[in-house]
C-alpha positions, -999 to +999 in steps of 0.1 A: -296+932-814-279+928-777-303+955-763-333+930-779-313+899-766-308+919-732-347+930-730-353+892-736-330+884-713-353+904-688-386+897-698-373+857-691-361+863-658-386+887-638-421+880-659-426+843-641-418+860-605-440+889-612-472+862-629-464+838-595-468+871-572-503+885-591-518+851-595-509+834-557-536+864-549-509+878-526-521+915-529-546+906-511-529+903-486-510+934-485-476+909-492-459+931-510-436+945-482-434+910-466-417+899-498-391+934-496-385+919-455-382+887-469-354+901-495-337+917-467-336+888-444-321+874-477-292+894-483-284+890-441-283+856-445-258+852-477-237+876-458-238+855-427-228+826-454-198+844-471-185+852-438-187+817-428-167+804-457-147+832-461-134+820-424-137+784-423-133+776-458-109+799-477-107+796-514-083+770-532-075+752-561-102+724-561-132+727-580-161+730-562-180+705-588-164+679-580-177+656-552-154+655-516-160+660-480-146+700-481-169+704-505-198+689-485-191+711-460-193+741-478-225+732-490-238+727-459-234+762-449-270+764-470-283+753-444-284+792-427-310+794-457-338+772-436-334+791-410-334+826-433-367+812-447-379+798-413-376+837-399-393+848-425-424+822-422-425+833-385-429+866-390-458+868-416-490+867-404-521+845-420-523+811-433-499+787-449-507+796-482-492+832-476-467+823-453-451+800-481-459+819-514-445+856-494-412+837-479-403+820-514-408+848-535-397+875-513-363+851-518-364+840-547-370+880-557-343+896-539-316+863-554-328+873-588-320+911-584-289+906-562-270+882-583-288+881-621-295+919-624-258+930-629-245+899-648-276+911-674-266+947-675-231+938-682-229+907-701-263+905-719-254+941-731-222+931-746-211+932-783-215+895-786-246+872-782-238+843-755-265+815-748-251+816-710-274+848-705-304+826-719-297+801-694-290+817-662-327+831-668-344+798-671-320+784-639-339+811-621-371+801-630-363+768-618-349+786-584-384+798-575-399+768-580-374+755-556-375+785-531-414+782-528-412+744-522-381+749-499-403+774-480-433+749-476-410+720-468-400+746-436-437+753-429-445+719-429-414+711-410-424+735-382-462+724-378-460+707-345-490+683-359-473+671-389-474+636-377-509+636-368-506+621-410-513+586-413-483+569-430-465+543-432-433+561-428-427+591-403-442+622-421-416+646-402-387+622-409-400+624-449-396+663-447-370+663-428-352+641-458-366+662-483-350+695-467-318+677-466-324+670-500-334+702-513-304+719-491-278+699-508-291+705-547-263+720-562-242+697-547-255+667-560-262+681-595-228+696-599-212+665-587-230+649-610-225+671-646-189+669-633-186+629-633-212+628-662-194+652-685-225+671-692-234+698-711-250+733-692-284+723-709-288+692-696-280+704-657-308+728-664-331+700-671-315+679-643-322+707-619-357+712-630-365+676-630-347+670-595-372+705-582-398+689-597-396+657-583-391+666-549-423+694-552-446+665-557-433+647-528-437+678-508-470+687-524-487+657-511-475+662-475-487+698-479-524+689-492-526+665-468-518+687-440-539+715-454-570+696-455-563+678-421-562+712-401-594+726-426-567+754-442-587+753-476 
């Protein structure tokens, strides 16, 4: 039963990555060891992030749900992950759509087997059958949503003629929010499930709710873009 529970487990977890990878038509082209760079530029930059707390924000009592100003700043050190994912855009050759698809699957990828492939081997293997297992799976589903959007939000930030967009507010000052935004996620949503007494299903659906909101927001900056410089 808990190798059948693990093998779920699995099949959950690295099935959507491996569905988004075939059908973005990425093979094509030859992404495959952008992604692996991508994964490596990935584990640099959490390094470069525990480092940074490890120094300037050493480990205490308070619970990092709850919502204060330390905790803001420890947050913020997510913000190394734009410029991870902005290093990664810059070095893949091609059009957007492979820029963005390569960077936030080459990331979300290498989270996935950096920090759910262990916690699977051990726990989902255990004696006992735990719903936490279950869950962690479907919160990295929702992570690769938000990786790829997090991904075109940088791509979009970066194009110089962003604001060549007619709108009635400042296109780059709307991404530029929704970066901000996407950055400071778990914040918010833990700060949240904390005040609101929550249970971990419902901050699964809040996260993939909150991703989904912000995707469409991006999405229609990134369609109109596309179409404005002739990308499709």
């Amino acid at each position: 039963m808990t190798l059948y529970h693990f093998g779920n487990c699995v099949t959950l977890l690295y099935v959507p990555h491996y569905l988004t990878y075939k059908y973005a038509n990425l093979s094509e082209y030859g992404a495959f060891w952008k992604c692996i760079q991508g994964g490596i530029i990935y584990a640099f930059t959490q390094l470069c992030k525990m480092l940074i707390l490890a120094t300037f924000f050493p480990a205490n009592e308070a619970s990092i749900t709850t919502l204060s100003l330390s905790n803001f700043f420890k947050s913020s050190v997510d913000l190394a992950d734009i410029a991870g994912i902005y290093i990664i855009l810059q070095s893949i050759p091609g059009k957007g759509h492979a820029k963005v698809m390569t960077a936030g699957i080459g990331w979300a990828g290498a989270e996935i087997l950096l920090t759910r492939f262990l916690l699977l081997w051990v726990g989902a293997r255990g004696t006992e059958f735990d719903w936490k297992y279950t869950q962690k799976c479907l919160e990295s589903n929702i992570n690769l949503m938000h990786h790829i959007m997090t991904a075109a939000l940088v791509w979009l930030w970066s194009r110089h003629d962003l604001n060549k967009l007619q709108s009635k507010f400042s296109p780059f000052a709307a991404v530029s929010i929704l970066l901000l935004l996407s950055v400071y996620r778990s914040v918010v949503i833990d700060s949240l499930a904390a005040w609101l007494l929550i249970n971990p299903w419902s901050i699964i659906a809040i996260k993939g709710v909150y991703t989904i909101v912000l995707g469409l927001i991006m999405l229609k900056y990134y369609t109109r873009l596309s179409t404005l410089i002739g990308m499709y």
